[in-house]
C-alpha atoms as one frame of an Amber mdcrd trajectory, in Angstrom:
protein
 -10.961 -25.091 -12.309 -11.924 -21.431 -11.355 -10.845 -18.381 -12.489  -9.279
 -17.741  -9.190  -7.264 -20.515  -9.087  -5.986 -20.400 -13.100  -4.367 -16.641
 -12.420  -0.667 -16.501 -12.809   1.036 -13.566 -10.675   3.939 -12.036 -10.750
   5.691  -9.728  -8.313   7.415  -6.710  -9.750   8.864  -3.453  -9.065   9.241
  -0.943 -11.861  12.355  -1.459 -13.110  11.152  -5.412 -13.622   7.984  -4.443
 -15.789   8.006  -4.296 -19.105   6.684  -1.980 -21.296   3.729  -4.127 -22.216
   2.849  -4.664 -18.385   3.500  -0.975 -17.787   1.151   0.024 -20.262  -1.853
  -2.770 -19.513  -1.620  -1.977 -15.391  -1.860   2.125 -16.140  -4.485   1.520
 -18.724  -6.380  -0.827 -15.995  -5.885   1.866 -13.673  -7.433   4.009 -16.084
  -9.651   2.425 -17.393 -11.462   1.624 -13.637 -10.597   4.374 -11.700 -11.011
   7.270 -14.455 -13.348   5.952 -16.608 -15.602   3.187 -14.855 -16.009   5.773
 -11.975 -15.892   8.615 -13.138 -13.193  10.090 -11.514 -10.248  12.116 -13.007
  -7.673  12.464 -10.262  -3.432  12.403 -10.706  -3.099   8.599 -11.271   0.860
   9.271 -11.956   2.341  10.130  -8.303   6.045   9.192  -8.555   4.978   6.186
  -6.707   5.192   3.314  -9.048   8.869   4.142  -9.810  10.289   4.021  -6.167
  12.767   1.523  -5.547  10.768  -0.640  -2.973   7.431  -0.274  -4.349   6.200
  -3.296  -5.420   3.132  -4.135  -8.401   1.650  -7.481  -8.199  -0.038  -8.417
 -11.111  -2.627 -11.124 -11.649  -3.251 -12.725 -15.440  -5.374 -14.999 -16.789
  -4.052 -18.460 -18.625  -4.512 -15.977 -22.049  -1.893 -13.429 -19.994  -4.688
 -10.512 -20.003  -3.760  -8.813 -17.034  -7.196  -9.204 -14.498  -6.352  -8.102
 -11.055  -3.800  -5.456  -9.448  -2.330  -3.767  -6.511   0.442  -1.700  -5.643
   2.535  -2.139  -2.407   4.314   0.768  -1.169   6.818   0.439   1.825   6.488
   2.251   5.256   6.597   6.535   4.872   5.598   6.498   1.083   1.686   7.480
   1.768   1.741   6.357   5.367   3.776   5.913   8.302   3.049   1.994   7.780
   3.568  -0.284   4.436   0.329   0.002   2.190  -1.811  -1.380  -0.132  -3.283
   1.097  -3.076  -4.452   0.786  -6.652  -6.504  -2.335  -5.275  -8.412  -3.744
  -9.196  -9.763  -6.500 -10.368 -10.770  -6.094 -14.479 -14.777  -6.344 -14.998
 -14.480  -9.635 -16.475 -12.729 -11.089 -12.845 -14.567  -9.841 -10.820 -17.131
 -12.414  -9.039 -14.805 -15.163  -8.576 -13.043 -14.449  -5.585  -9.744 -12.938
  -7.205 -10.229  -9.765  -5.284 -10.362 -11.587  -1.858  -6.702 -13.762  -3.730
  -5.640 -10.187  -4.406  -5.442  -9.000  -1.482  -4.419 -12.062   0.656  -0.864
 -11.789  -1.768  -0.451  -8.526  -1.240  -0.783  -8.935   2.557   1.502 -11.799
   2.241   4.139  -9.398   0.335   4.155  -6.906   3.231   5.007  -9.564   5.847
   8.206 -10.910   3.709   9.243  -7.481   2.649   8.453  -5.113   5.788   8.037
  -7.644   8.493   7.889  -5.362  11.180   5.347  -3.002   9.346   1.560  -3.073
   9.617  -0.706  -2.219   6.950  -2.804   1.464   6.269  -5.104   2.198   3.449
  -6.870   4.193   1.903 -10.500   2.330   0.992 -13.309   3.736  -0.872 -15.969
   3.359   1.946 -18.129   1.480   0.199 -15.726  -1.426   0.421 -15.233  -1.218
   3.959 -16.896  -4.824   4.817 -14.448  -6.444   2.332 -11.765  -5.126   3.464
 -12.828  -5.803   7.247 -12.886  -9.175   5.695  -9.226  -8.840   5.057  -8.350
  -8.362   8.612  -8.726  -4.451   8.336  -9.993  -2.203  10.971 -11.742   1.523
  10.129  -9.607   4.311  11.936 -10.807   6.930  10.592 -13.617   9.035   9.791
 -15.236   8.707   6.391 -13.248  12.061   4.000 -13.822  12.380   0.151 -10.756
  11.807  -2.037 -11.045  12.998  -5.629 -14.862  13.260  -5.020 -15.380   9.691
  -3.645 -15.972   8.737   0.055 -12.630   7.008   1.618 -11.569   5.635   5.035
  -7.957   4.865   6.254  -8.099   1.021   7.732  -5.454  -0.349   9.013  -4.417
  -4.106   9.695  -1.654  -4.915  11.778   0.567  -7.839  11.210   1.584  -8.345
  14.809  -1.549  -9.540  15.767  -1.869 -11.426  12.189
C-alpha cells in the first residue's frame, strides 16, 4: 500500500484538538511556512479558534502528523468558505497526499457550507495544482508576506 492510502485523518475544530495535535499542526505550520520558506509572517490570526473553523489533519500509521489544512466558513477571510494553511510534511510529499488533501477538504465544505463555494489564497506557483482541484485564477498575481499569491476560487454549484 501507498503512503496515500495508509493516512488516517481526522476532522477537528479547536476545541477537539489536543494539546499534542495543537502543538505538531503549529509547529508544521512553522516549520514550512517560516522556516522552509523563509517567510516570517503572523501565523496566529484568531482563526484556528473560531467556532466553525475546521483543521483536518492527515497522519501516518506511526501517528506523525504529514499533511494539513484549515477550513474556515463563509466571511472569515472571504465572502465564501476557504481553504488555507494547505501542507503536506517533506517526507509526504510525492505520493499524492496533497492532491487527498485537498479533495477532503473540498469534501468538508460541501457537508458543512453546502451552499458556499470555495476562495483561496494560493502561492502562484501552485496555481496548476490547484487548477487541478477544480480552481479557477480570479485574480491578479499580489505578494503576501513577500511571496507571489492569487485568489482562485472553485464553486461547488457547478461541482
Amino acid at each position: 500500500m501507498s503512503l496515500k492510502e495508509l493516512m488516517h485523518w481526522k476532522l477537528l475544530s479547536f476545541n477537539e484538538l489536543s494539546l499534542d495535535q495543537l502543538y505538531e499542526l503549529l509547529k508544521l505550520r512553522v516549520d514550512v511556512f517560516v522556516v522552509e520558506q523563509n517567510c516570517p509572517y503572523p501565523e496566529l490570526d484568531d482563526k484556528d479558534r473560531l467556532p466553525q473553523t475546521k483543521h483536518l489533519l492527515g497522519m501516518n500509521q506511526q501517528g506523525e502528523l504529514i499533511a494539513y489544512t484549515r477550513i474556515l466558513a463563509a466571511g472569515v477571510s472571504y465572502d465564501e468558505a476557504s481553504i488555507g494553511r494547505v501542507i503536506v510534511a517533506e517526507k509526504g510529499r510525492g505520493h499524492g497526499i496533497a492532491h487527498a488533501l485537498m479533495q477532503r477538504s473540498i469534501n468538508v465544505v460541501k457537508t458543512q457550507w453546502p451552499q458556499t463555494s470555495i476562495q483561496i489564497g494560493a502561492q502562484q506557483h501552485l496555481s496548476d495544482f490547484y487548477q487541478q482541484q477544480g480552481f479557477i485564477l480570479n485574480s491578479e498575481m499580489y505578494l503576501e508576506d513577500g511571496i507571489p499569491h492569487i485568489d482562485m476560487l472553485l464553486n461547488l454549484q457547478n461541482n
